[in-house]
C-alpha positions as CSV (number, residue, x, y, z in Angstrom):
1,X,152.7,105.3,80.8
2,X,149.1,103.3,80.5
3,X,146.5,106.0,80.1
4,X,143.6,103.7,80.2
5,X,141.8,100.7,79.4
6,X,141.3,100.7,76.3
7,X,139.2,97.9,75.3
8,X,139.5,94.2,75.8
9,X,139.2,91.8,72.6
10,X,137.2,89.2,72.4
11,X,138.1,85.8,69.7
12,X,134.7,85.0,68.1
13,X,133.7,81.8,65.7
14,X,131.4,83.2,64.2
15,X,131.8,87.6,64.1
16,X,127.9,87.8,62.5
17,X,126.4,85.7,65.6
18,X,128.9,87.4,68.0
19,X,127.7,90.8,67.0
20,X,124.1,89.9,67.5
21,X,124.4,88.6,70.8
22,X,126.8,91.6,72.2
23,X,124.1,94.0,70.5
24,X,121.7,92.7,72.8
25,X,123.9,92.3,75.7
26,X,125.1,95.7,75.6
27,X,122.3,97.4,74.4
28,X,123.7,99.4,71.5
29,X,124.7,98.5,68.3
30,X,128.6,98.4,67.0
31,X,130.2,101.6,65.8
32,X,132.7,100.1,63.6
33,X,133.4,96.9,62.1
34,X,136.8,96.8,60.0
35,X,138.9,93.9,58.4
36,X,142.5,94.6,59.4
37,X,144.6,92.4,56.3
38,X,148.2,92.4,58.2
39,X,146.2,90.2,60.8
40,X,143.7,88.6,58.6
41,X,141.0,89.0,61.2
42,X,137.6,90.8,61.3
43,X,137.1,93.3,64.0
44,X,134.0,94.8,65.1
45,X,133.8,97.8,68.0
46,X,131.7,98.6,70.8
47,X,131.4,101.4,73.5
48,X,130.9,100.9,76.9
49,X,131.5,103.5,79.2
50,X,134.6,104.9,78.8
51,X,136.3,101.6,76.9
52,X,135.2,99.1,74.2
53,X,135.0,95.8,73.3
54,X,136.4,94.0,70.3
55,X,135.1,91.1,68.7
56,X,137.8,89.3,66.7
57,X,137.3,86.4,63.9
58,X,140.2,85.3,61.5
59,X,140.2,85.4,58.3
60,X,142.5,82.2,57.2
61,X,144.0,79.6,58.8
62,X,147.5,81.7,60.1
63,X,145.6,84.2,61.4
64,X,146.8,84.6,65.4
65,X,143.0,84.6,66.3
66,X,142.1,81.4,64.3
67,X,145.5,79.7,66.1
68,X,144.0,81.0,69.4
69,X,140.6,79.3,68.9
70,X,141.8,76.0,67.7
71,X,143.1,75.6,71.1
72,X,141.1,77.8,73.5
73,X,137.5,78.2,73.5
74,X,135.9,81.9,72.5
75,X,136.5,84.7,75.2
76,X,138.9,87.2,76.2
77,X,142.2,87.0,73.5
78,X,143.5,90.2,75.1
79,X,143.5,93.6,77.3
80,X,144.4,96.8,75.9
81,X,145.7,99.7,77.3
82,X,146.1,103.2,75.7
83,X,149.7,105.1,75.9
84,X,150.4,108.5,74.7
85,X,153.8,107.5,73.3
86,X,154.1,103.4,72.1
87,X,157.7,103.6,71.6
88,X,158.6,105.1,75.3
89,X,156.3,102.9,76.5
90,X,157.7,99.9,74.5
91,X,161.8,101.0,75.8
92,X,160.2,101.2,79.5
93,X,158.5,98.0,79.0
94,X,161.5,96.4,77.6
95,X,163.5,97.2,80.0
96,X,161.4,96.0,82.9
97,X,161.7,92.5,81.4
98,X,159.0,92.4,79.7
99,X,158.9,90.5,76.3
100,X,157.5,92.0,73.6
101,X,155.8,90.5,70.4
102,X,156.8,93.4,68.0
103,X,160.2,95.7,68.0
104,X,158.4,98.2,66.2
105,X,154.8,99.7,66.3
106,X,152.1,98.4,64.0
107,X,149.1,99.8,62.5
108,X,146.2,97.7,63.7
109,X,142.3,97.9,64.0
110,X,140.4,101.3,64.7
111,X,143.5,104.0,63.8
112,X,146.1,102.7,66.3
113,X,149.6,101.7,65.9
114,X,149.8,98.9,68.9
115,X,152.2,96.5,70.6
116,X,151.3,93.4,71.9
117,X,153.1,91.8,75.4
118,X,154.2,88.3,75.3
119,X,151.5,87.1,77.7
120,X,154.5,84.8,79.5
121,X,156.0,87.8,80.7
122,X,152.4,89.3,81.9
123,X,151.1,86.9,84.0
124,X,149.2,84.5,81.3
125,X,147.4,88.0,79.6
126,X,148.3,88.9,75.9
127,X,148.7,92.9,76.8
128,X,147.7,94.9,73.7
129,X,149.1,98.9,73.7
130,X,147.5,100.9,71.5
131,X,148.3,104.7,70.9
132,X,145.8,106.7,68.8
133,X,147.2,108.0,65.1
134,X,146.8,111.8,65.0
């Protein structure tokens, strides 16, 4: 079951400039900023409230978020939502018709193993599920 939002992720040009501007906007400054290799992008955090925000820059040219900027302008790449268990969540999914991008949980940015949603089967939105690594 989807817990909460967990953050939304945001495809950046330029991560440095990005992380300037959303300092300001929000207020605060970042609380993480991480290089994830399996995706070859640049991630850095923010609170708000009770979610976040990622900022997301590739690192090479096959990177998913370098693809998604070659064709789209920056903004939203994706909505996250956290789960308490990815792999029921992934079976329910599933079998609701929904198309996922990975058969098994990966480790991704900020200590979760997540799952991303086709976003053909989710209305046009690349669904992220993230569950937290105890």
């Amino acid at each position: 079951m989807l817990t909460n939002l967990e953050h939304l992720g945001l495809a950046v040009h330029d991560l440095e400039a990005a992380t300037a501007l959303y300092t300001t906007l929000l207020g605060t400054a970042p609380y993480k900023k991480e290089h994830v290799a399996s995706e070859a992008v640049d991630t850095v955090f923010f609170r708000v409230g009770g979610s976040k925000i990622e900022l997301l820059a590739g690192t090479s040219p096959d990177s998913a978020i370098t693809r998604f900027l070659a064709k789209k302008p920056e903004g939203i790449h994706h909505v996250a939502f956290e789960v308490d268990n990815i792999r029921a969540e992934m079976a329910r999914l599933k079998e609701a018709g929904f198309v996922l991008l990975n058969d098994e949980p990966k480790p991704g940015a900020d200590n979760k193993l997540v799952c991303f949603v086709h976003p053909k089967s989710a209305a046009g939105v690349l669904v992220e599920l993230c569950q937290s690594v105890i």
